[in-house]
MDAnalysis code that builds the backbone (N, CA, C; Angstrom):
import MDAnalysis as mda
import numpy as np

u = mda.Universe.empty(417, n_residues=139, atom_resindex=np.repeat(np.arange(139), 3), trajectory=True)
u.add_TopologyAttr("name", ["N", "CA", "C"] * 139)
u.add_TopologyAttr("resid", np.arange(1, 140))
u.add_TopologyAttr("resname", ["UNK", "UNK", "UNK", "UNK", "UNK", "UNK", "UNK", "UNK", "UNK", "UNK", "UNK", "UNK", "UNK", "UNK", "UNK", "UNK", "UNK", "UNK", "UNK", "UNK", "UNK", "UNK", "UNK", "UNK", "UNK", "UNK", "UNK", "UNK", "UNK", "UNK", "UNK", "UNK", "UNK", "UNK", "UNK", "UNK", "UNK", "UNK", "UNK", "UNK", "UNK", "UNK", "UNK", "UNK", "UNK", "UNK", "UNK", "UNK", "UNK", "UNK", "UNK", "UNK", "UNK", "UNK", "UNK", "UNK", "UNK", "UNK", "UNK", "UNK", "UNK", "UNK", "UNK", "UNK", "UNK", "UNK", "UNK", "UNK", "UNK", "UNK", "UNK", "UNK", "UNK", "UNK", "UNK", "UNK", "UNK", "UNK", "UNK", "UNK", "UNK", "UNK", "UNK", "UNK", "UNK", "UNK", "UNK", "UNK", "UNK", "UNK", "UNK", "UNK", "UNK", "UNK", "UNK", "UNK", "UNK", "UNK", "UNK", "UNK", "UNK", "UNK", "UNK", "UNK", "UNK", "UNK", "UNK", "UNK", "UNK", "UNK", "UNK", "UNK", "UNK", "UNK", "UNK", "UNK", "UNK", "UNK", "UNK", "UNK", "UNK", "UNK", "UNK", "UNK", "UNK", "UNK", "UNK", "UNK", "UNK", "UNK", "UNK", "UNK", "UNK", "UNK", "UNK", "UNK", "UNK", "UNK", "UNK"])
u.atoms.positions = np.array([
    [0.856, -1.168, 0.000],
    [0.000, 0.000, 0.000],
    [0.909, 1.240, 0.000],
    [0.540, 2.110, -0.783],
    [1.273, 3.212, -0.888],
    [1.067, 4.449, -0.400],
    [2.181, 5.431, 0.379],
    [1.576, 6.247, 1.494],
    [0.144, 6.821, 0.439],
    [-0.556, 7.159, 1.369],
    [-1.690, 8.033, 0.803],
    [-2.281, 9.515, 1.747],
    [-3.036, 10.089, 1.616],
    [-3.097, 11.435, 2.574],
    [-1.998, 12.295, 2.762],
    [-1.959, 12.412, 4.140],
    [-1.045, 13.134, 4.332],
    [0.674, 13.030, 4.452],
    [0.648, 10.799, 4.592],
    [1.894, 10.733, 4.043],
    [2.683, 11.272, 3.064],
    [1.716, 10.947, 1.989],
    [1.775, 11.621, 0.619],
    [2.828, 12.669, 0.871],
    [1.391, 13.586, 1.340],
    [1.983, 15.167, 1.083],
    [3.136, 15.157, 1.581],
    [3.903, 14.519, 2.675],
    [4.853, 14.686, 3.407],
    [5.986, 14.457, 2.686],
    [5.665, 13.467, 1.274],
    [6.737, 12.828, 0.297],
    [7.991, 12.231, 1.046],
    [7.723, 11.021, 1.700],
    [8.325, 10.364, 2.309],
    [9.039, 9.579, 1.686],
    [10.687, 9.514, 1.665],
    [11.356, 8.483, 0.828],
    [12.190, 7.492, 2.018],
    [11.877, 6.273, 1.879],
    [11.922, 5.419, 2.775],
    [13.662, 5.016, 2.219],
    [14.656, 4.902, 3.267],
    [16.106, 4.984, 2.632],
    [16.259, 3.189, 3.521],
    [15.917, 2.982, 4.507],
    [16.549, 1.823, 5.010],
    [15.187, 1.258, 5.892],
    [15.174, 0.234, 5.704],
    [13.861, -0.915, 7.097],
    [14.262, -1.939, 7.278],
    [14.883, -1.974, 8.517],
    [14.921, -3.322, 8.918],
    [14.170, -3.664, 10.253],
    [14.131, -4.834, 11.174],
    [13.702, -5.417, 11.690],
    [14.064, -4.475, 13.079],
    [14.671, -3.656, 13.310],
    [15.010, -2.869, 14.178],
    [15.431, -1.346, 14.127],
    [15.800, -0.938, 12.815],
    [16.004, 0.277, 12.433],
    [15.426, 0.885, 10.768],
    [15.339, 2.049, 10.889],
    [14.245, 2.659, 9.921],
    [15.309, 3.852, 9.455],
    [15.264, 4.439, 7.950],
    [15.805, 5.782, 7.925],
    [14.956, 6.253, 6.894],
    [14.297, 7.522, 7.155],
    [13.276, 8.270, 6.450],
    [13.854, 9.188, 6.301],
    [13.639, 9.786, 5.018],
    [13.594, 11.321, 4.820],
    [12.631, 11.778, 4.328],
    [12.399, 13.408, 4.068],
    [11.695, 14.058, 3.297],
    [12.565, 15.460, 2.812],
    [11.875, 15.780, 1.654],
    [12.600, 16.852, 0.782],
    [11.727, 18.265, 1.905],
    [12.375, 19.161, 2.378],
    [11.564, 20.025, 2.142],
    [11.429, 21.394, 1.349],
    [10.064, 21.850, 1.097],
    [9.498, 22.876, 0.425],
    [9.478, 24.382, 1.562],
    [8.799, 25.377, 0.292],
    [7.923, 26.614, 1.297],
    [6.704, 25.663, 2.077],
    [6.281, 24.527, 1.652],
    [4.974, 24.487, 2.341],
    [5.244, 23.631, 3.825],
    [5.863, 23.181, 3.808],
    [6.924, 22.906, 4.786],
    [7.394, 23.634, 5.889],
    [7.659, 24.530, 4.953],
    [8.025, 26.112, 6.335],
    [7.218, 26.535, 7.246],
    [7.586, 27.241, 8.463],
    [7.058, 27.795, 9.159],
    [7.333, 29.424, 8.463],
    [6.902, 30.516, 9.745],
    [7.361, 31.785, 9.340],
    [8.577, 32.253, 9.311],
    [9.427, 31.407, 10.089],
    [10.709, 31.555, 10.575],
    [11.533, 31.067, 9.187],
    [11.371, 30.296, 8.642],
    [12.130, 30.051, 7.795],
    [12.585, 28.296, 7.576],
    [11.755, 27.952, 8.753],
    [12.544, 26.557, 9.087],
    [11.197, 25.088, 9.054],
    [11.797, 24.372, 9.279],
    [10.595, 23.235, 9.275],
    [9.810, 23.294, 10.311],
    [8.375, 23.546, 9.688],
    [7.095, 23.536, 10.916],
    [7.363, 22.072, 11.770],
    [7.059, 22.795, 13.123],
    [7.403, 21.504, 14.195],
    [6.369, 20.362, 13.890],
    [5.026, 20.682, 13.259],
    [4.515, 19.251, 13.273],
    [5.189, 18.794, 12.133],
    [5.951, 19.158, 10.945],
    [6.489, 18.723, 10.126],
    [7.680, 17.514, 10.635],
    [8.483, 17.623, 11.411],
    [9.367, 17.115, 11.848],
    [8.614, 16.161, 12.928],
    [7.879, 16.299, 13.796],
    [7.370, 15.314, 14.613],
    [6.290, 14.208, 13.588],
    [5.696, 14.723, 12.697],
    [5.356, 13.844, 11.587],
    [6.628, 12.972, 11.193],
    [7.580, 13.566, 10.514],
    [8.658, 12.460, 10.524],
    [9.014, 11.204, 11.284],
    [9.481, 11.849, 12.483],
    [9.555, 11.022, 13.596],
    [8.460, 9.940, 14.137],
    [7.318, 10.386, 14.080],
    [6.598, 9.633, 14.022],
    [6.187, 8.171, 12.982],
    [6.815, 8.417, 11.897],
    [6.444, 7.410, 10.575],
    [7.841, 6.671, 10.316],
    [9.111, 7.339, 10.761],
    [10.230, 6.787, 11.340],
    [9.975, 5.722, 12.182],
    [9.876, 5.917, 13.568],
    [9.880, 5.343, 14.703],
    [8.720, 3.820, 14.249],
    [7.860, 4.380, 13.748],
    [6.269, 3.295, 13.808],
    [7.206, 2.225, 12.751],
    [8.148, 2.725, 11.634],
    [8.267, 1.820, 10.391],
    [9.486, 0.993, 11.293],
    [10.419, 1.404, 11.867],
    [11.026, 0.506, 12.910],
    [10.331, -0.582, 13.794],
    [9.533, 0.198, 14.323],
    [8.728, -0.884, 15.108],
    [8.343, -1.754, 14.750],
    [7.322, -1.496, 13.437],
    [6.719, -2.597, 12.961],
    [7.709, -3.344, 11.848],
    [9.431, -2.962, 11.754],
    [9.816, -4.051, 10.942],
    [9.634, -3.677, 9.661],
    [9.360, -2.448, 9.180],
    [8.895, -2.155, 7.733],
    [7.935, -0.992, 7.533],
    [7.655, -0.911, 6.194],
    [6.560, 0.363, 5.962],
    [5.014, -0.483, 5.764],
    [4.165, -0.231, 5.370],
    [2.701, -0.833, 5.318],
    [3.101, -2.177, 4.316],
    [3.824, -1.992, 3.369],
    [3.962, -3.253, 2.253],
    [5.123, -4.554, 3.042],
    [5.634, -3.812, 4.049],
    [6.863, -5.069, 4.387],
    [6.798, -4.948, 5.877],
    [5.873, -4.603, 6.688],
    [5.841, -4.848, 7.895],
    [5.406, -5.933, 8.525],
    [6.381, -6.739, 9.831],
    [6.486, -7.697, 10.215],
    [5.158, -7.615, 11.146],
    [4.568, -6.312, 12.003],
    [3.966, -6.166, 13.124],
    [3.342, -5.157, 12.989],
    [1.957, -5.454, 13.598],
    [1.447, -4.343, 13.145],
    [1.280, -3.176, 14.520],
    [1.448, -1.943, 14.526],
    [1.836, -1.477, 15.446],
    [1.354, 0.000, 15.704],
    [0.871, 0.990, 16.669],
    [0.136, 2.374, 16.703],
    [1.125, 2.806, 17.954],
    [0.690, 4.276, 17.724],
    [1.914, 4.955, 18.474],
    [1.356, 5.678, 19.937],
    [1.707, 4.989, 20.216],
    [1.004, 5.501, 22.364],
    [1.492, 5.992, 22.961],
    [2.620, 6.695, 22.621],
    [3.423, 7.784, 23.156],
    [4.359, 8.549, 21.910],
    [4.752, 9.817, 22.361],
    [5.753, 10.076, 21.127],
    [6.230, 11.572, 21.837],
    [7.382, 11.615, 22.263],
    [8.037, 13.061, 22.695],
    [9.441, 13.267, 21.483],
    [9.029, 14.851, 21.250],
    [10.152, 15.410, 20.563],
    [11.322, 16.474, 21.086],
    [12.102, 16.341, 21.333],
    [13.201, 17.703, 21.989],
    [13.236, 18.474, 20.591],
    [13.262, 19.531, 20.040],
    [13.709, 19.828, 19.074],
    [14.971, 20.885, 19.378],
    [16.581, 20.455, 19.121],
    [16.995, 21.187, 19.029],
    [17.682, 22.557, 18.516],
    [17.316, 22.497, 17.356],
    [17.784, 23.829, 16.826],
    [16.975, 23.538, 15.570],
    [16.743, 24.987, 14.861],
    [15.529, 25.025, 13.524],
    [15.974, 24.627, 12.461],
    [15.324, 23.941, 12.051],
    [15.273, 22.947, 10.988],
    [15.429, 23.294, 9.498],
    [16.827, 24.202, 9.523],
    [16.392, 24.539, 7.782],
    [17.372, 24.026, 6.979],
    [17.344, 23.868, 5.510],
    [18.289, 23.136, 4.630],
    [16.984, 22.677, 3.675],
    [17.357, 21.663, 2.410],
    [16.663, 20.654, 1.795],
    [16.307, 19.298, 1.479],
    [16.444, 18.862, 3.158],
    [15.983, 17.511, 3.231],
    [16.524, 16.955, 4.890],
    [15.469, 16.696, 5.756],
    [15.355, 15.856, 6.994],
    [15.843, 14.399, 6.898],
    [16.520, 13.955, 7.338],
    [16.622, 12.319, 7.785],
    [16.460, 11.755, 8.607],
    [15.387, 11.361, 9.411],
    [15.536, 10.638, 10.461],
    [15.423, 9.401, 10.696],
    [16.667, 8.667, 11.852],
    [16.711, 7.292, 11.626],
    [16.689, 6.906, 13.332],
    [15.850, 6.079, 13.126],
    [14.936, 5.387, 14.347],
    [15.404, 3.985, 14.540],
    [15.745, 3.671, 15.882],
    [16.621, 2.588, 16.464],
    [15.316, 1.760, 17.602],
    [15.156, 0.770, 17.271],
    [14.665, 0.408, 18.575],
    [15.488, -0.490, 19.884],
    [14.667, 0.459, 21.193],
    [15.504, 0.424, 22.206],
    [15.369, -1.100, 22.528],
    [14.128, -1.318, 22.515],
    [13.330, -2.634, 23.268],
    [12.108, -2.999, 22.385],
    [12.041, -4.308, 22.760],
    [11.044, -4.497, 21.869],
    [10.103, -5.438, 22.786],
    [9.329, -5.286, 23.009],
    [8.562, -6.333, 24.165],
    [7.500, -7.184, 22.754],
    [6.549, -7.728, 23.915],
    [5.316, -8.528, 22.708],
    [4.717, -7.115, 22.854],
    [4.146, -6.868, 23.607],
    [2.962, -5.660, 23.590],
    [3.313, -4.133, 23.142],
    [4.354, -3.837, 23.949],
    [5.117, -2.774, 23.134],
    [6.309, -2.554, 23.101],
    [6.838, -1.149, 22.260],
    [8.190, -1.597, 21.428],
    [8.783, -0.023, 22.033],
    [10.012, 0.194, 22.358],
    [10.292, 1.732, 22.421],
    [10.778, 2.338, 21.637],
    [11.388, 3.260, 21.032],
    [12.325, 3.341, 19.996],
    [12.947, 4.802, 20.191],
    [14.095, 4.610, 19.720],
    [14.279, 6.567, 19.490],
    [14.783, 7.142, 18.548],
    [14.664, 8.362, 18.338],
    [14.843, 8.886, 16.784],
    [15.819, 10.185, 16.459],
    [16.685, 10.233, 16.006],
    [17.702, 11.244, 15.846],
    [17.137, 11.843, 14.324],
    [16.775, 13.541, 14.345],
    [17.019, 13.729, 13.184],
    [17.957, 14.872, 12.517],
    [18.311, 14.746, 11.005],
    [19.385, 15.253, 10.967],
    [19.078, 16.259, 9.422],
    [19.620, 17.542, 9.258],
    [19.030, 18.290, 7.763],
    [20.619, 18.039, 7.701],
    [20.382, 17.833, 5.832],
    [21.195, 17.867, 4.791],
    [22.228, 18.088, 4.845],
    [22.265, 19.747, 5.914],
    [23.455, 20.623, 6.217],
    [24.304, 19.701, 7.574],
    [23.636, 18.862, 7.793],
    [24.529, 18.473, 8.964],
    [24.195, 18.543, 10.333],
    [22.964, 19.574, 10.567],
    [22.530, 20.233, 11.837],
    [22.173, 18.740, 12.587],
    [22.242, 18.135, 13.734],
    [21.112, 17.413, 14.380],
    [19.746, 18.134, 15.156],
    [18.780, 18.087, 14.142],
    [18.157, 18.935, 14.692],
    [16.723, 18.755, 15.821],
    [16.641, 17.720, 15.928],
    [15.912, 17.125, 16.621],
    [16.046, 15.670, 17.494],
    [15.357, 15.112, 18.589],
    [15.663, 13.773, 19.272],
    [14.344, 13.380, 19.811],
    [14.307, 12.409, 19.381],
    [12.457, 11.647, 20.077],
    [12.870, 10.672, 20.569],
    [11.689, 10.123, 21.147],
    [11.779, 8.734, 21.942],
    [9.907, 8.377, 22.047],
    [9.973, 7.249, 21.654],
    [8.216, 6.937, 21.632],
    [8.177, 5.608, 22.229],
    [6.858, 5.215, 22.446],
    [6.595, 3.809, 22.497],
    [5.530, 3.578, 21.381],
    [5.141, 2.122, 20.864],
    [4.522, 1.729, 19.978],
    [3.766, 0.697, 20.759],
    [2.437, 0.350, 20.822],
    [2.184, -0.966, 20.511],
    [1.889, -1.610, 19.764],
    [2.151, -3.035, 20.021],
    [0.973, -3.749, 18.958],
    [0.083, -3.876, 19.271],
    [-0.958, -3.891, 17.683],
    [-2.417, -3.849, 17.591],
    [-3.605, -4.892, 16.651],
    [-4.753, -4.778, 16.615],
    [-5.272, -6.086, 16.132],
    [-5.303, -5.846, 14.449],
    [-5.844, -6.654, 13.836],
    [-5.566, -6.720, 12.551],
    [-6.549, -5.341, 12.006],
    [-6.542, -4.798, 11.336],
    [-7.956, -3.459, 11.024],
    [-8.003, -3.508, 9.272],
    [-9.492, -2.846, 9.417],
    [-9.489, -2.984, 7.500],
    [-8.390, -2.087, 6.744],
    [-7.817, -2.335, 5.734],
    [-7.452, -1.935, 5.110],
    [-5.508, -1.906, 5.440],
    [-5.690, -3.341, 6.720],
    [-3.806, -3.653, 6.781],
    [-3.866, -5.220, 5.158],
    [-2.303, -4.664, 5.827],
    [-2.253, -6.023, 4.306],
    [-3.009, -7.450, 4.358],
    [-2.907, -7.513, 3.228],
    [-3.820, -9.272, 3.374],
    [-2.944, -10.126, 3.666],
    [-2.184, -9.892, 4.025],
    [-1.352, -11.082, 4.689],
    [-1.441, -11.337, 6.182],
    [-1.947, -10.226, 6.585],
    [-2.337, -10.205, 8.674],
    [-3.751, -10.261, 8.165],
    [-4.496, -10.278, 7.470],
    [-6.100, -10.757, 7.416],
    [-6.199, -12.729, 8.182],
    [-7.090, -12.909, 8.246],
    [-7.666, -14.202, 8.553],
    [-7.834, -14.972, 7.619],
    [-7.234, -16.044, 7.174],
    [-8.140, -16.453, 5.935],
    [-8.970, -17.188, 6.506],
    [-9.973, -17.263, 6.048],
    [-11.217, -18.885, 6.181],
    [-10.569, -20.325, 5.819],
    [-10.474, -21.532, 6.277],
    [-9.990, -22.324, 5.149],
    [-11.226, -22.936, 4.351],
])
């Protein structure tokens, strides 16, 4: 399944997924910006957020091992976010059955580290529209 909504808009290019670590970026635009000049903070906690979840669950919606929702999520942001393109790459700390922790360093183009999260994830039940491979089959 391919991002749709507001992933979309976010133009998320998925650089690495594995079973424990994730690296996302996005390009950014003016629409992107705040007034300041720099990446709107939900812009960057959006990141982090789709970072952290694609770690957790082992993948993005097409290659995820687990399926997983985000029940916590704190951002430090340290310094403003400007350049043309965010990376953030999400490590998980722990991984339990029920939930998973993870944390997220992110970094612009220029080098800045400009942000640090830390979330928890859990896992969750199967819902319409996850892949057909976590569906039920009948036999």
């Amino acid at each position: 399944m391919p991002d749709v909504g507001f992933r979309k808009w976010l133009g998320l290019n998925y650089e690495k997924m594995t079973d424990q670590v994730a690296v996302v970026s996005l390009d950014l635009d003016e629409d992107k910006m705040n007034v300041r000049g720099v990446a709107h903070g939900g812009v960057v906690a959006s990141l982090v957020d789709v970072a952290m979840g694609t770690a957790a669950g082992g993948g993005n919606y097409d290659t995820r091992k687990r399926l997983v929702a985000t029940q916590e999520l704190k951002v430090n942001y340290l310094t403003g976010a400007k350049g043309k393109r965010l990376t953030a790459t999400a490590t998980v700390i722990r991984a339990g059955s029920r939930s998973i922790v993870v944390s997220c360093d992110v970094m612009t183009d220029t080098g800045l580290h400009c942000a640090t999260a830390l979330g928890t994830f859990m896992t969750r039940r199967v819902a319409e529209g996850d892949p057909d491979r976590f569906q039920e089959r009948e036999s």
